[in-house]
Backbone as CSV, one residue per row, in Angstrom:
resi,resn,N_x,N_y,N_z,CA_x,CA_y,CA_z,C_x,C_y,C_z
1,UNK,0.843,-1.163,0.000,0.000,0.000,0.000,0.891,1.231,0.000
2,UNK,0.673,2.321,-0.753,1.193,3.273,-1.339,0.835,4.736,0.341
3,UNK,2.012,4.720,0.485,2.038,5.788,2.198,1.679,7.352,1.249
4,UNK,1.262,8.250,2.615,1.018,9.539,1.744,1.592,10.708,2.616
5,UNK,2.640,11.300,2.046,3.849,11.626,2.232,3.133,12.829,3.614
6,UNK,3.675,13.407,4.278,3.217,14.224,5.145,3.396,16.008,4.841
7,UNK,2.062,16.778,5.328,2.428,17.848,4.621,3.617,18.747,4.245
8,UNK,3.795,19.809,3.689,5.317,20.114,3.124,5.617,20.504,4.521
9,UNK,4.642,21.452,5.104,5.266,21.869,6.434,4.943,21.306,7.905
10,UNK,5.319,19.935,7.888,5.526,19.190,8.960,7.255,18.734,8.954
11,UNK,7.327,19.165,9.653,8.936,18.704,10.081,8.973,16.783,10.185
12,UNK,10.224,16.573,9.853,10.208,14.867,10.626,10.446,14.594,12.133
13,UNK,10.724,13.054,12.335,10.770,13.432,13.479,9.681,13.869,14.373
14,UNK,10.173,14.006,16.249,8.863,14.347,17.042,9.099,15.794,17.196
15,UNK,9.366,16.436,16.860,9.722,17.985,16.526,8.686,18.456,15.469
16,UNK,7.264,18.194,16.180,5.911,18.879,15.043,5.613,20.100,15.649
17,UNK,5.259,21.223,14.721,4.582,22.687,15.302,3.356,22.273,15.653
18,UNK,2.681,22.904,16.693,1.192,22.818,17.267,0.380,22.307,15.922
19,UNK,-0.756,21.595,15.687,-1.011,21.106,15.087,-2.669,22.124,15.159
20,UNK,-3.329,22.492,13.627,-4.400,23.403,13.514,-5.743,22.128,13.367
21,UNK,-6.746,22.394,13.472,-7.744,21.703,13.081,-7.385,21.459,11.376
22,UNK,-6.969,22.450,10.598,-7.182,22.369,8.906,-6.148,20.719,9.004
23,UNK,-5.185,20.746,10.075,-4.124,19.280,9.734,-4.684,18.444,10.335
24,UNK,-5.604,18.404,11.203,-6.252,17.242,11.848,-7.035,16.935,10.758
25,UNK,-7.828,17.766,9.893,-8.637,17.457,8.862,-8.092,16.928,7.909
26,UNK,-6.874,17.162,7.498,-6.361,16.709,6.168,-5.600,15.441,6.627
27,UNK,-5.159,14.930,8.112,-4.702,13.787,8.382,-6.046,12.864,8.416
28,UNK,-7.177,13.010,8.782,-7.848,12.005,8.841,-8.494,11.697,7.187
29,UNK,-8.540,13.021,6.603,-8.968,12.886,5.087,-7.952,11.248,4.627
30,UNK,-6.710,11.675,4.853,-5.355,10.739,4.562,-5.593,9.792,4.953
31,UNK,-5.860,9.493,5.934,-5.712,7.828,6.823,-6.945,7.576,7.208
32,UNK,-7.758,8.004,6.872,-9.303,6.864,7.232,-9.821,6.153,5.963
33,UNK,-9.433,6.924,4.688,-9.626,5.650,3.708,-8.468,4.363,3.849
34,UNK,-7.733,4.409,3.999,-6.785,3.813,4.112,-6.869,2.462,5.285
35,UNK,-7.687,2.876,6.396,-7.995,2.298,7.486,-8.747,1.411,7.346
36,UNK,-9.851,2.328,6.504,-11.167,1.524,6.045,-11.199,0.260,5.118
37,UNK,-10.534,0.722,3.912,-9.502,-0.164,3.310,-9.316,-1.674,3.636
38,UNK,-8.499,-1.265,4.307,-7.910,-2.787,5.027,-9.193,-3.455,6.265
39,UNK,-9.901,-3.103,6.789,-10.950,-3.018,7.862,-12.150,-4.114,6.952
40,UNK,-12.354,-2.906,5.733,-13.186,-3.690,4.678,-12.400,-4.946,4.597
41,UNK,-11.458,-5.007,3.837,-10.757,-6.099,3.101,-11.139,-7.220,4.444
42,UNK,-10.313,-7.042,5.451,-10.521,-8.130,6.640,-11.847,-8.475,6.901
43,UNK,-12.708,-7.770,6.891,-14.334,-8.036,6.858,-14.607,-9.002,6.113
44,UNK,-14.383,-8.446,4.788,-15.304,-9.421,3.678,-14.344,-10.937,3.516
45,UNK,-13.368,-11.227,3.575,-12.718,-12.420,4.078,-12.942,-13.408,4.904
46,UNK,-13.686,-12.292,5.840,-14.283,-13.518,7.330,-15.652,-13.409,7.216
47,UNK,-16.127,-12.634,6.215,-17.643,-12.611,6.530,-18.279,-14.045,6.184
48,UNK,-19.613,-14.389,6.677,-20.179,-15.711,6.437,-20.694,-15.599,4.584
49,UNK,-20.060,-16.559,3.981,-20.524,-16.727,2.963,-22.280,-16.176,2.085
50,UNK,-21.204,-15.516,1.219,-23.003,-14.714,0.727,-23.455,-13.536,1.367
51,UNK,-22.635,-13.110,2.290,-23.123,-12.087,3.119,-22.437,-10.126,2.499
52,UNK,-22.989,-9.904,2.317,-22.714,-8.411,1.653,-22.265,-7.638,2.592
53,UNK,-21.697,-6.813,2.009,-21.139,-5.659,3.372,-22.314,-4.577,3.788
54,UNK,-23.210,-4.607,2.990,-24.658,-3.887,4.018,-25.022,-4.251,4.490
55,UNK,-25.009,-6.014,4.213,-25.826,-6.965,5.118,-25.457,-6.985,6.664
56,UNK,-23.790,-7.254,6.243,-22.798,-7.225,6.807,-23.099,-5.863,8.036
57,UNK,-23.055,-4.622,7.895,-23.405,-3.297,8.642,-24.775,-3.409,9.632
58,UNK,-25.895,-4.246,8.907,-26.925,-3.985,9.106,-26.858,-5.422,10.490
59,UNK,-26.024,-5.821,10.312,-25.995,-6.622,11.753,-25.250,-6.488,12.855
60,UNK,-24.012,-5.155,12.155,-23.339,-4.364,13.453,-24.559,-3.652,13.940
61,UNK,-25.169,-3.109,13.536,-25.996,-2.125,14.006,-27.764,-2.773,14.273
62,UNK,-28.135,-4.087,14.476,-28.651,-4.593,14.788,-28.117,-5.273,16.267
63,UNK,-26.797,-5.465,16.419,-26.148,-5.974,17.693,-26.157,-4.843,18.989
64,UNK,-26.056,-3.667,18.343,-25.839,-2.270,19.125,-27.121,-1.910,19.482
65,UNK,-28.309,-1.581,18.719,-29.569,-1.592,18.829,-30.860,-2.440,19.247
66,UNK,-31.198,-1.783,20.015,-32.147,-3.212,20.601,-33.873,-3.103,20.546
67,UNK,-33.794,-1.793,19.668,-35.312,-1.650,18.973,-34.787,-1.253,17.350
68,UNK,-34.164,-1.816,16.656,-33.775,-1.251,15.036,-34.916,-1.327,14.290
69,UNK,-35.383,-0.219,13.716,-36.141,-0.439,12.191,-35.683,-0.258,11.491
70,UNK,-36.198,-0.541,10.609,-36.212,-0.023,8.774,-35.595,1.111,8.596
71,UNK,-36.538,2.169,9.201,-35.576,3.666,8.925,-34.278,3.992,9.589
72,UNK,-33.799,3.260,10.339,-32.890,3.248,10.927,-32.002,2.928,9.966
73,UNK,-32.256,1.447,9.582,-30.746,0.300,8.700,-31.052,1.775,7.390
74,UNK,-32.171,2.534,6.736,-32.271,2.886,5.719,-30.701,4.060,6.054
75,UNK,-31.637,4.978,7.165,-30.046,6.142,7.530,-29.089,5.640,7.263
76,UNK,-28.665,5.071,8.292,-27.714,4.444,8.516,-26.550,3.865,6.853
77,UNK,-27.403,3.009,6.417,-26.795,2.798,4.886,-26.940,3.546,4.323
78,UNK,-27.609,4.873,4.481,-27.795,5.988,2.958,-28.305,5.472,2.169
79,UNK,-29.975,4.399,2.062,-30.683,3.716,1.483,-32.322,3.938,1.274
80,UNK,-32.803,3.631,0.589,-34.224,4.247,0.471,-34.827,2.845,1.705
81,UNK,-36.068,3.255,2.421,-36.939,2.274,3.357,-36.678,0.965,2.563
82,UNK,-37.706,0.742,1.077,-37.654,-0.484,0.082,-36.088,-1.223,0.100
83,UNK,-35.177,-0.801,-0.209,-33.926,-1.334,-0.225,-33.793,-1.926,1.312
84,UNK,-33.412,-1.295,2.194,-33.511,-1.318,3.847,-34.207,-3.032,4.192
85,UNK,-35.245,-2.955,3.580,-36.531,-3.854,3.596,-35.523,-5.264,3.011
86,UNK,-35.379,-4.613,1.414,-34.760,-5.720,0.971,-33.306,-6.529,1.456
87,UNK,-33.191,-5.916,2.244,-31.742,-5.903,2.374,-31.751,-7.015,4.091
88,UNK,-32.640,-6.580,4.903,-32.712,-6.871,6.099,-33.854,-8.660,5.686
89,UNK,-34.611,-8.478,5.411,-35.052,-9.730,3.968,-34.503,-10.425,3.984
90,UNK,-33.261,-10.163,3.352,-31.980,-11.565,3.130,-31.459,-11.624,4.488
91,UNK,-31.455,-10.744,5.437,-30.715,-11.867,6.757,-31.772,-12.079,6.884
92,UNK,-33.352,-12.148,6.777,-33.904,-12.839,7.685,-33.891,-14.438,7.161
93,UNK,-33.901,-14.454,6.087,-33.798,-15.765,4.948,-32.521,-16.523,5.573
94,UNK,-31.934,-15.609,5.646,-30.451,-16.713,5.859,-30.310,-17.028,7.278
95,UNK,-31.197,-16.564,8.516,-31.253,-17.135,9.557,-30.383,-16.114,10.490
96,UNK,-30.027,-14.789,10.447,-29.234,-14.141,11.011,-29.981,-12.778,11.693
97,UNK,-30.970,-12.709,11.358,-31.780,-11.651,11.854,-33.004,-11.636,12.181
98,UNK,-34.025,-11.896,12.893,-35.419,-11.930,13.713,-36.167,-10.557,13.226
99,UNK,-37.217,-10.596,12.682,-38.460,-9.532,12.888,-39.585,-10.080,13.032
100,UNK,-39.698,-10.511,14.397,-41.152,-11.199,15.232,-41.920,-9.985,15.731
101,UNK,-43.077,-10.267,15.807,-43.982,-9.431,16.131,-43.893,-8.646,17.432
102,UNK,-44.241,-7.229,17.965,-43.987,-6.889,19.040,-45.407,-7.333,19.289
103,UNK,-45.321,-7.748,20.935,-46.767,-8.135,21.283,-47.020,-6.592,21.680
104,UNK,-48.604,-6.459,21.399,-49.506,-4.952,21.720,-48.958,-4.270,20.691
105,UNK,-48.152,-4.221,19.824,-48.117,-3.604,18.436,-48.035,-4.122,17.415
106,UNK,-48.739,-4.998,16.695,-48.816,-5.332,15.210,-47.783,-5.257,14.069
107,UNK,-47.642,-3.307,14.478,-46.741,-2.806,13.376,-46.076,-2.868,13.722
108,UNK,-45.444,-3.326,14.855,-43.667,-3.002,15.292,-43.202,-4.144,15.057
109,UNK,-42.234,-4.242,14.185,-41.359,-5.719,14.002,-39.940,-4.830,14.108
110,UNK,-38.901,-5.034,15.401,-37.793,-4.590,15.541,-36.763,-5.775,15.031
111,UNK,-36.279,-5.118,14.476,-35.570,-6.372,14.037,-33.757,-6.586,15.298
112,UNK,-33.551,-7.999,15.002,-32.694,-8.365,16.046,-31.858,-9.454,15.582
113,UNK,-30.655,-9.425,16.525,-29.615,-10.773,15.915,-30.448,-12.036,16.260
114,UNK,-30.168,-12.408,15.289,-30.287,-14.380,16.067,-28.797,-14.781,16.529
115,UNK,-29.152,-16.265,17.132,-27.505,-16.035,17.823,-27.168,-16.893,16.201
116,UNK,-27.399,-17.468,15.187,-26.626,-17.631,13.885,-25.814,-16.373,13.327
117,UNK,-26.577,-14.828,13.550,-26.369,-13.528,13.463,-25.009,-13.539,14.002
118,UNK,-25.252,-13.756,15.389,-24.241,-13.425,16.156,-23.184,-13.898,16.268
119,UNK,-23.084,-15.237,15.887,-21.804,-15.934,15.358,-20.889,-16.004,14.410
120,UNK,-21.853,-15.553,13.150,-20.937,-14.769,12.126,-20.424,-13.509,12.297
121,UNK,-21.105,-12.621,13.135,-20.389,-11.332,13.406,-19.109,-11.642,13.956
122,UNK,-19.603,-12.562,15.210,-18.250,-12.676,16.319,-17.267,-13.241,15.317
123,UNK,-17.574,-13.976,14.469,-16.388,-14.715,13.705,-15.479,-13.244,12.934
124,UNK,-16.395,-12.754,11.725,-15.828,-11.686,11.156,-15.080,-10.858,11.923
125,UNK,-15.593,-10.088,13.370,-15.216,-9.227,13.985,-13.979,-9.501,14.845
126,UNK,-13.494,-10.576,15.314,-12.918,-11.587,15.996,-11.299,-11.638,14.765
127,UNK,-11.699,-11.705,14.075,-10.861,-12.291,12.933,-10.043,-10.728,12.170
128,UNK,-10.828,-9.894,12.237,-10.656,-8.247,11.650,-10.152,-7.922,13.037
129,UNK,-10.122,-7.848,14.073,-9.759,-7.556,15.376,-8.131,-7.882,15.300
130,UNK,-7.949,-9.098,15.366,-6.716,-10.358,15.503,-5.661,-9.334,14.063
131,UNK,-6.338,-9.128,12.550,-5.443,-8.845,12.113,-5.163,-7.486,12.360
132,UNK,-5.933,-6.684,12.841,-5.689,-5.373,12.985,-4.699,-5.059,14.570
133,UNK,-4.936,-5.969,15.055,-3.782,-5.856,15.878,-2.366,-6.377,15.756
134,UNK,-2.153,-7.442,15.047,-0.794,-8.018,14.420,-0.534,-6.527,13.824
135,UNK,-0.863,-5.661,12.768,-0.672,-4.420,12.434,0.023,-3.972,13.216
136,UNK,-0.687,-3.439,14.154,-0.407,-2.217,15.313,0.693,-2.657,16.400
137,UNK,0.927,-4.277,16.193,1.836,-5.249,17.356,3.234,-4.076,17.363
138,UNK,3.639,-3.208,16.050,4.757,-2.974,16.526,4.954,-1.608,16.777
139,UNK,3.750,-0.995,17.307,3.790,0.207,17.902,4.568,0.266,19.750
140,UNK,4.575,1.386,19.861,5.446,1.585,21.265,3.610,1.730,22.016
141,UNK,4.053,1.543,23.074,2.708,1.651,24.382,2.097,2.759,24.440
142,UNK,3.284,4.036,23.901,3.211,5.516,24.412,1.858,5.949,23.113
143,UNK,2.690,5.087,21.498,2.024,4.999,20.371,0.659,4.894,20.785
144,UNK,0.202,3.395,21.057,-1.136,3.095,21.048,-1.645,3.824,22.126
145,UNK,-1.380,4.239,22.753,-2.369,5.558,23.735,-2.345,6.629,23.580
146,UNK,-1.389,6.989,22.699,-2.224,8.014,21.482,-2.578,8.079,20.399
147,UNK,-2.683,6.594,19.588,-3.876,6.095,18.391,-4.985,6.077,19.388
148,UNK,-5.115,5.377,20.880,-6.890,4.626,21.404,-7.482,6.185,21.968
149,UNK,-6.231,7.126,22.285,-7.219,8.681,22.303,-7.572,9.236,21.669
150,UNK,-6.578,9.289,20.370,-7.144,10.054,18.961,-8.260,9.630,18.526
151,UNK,-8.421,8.624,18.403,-9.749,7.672,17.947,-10.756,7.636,18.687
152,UNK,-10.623,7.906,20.072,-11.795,8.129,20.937,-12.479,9.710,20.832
153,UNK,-11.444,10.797,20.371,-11.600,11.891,20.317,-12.192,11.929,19.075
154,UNK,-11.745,11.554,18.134,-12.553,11.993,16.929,-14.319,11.150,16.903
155,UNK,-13.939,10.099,17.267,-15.353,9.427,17.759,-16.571,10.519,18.217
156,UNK,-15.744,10.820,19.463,-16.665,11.678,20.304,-17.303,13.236,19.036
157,UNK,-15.713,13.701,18.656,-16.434,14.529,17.824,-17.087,14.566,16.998
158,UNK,-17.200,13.286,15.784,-18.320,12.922,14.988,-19.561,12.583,15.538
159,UNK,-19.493,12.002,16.644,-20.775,11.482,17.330,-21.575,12.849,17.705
160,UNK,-20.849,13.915,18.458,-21.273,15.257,18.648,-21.997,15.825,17.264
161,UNK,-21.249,15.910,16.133,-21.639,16.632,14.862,-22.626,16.210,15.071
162,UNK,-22.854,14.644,14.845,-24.208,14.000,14.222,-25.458,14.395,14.639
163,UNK,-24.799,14.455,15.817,-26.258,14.672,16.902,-27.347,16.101,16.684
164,UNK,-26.448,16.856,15.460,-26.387,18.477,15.766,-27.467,18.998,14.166
């Protein structure tokens, strides 16, 4: 994989000038495809056979959620309701996702893991975990506690935007 050189005016070395939001922006522009990348790649390798990477999403976010609808998986994927529908459909076919009736509501079918769901996640996620840490195995201690803050920080700050 092809590295992407660092801006003209970053020094080498730990000798960096204060760092502006415009370089926090243009470092994550840099390294979150890149992240994703490989994240994907390890995904779809371990995923359970036949399983799509929306499908794939729509059961992270069925594991996290414990009332999910339709309009939810739709956000969430940047998908119209119908697609959403179709999409959540095939896990229910393939045994990985539940939409049983809510009792006292008719219309509410939340959809949910089955534990078949949940075993292919744990497998995929388990497996994308393992290589993403062989990766990172040869960082210093000081390193990874400031990749698991950066990443918690930008978390927090996207999670903030979203909300907004």
């Amino acid at each position: 994989m092809q590295s992407i050189a660092p801006p003209a005016n970053q020094k080498s070395g730990t000798d960096h000038p204060p760092a502006t939001p415009e370089d926090c922006a243009r470092a994550v522009l840099e390294g979150v495809p890149a992240v994703m990348w490989f994240v994907r790649r390890q995904l779809r390798s371990r995923r359970a056979k036949g399983l799509s990477v929306p499908q794939f999403r729509v059961m992270l976010l069925a594991e996290k959620c414990d009332r999910l609808g339709l309009s939810s998986v739709s956000a969430n994927l940047g998908v119209s309701v119908p697609t959403a529908s179709r999409i959540v459909s095939g896990l229910v076919e393939k045994g990985f996702l539940d939409r049983s009736v809510t009792e006292g509501d008719r219309r509410c079918r939340p959809i949910r893991l089955t534990t078949a769901g949940q075993a292919a996640l744990k497998t995929a996620w388990n497996g994308t975990h393992d290589a993403l840490t062989t990766v990172l195995a040869g960082l210093s201690p000081a390193d990874c506690r400031q990749m698991t803050d950066a990443m918690r920080l930008l978390s927090g700050r996207i999670a903030a935007a979203s909300d907004k």
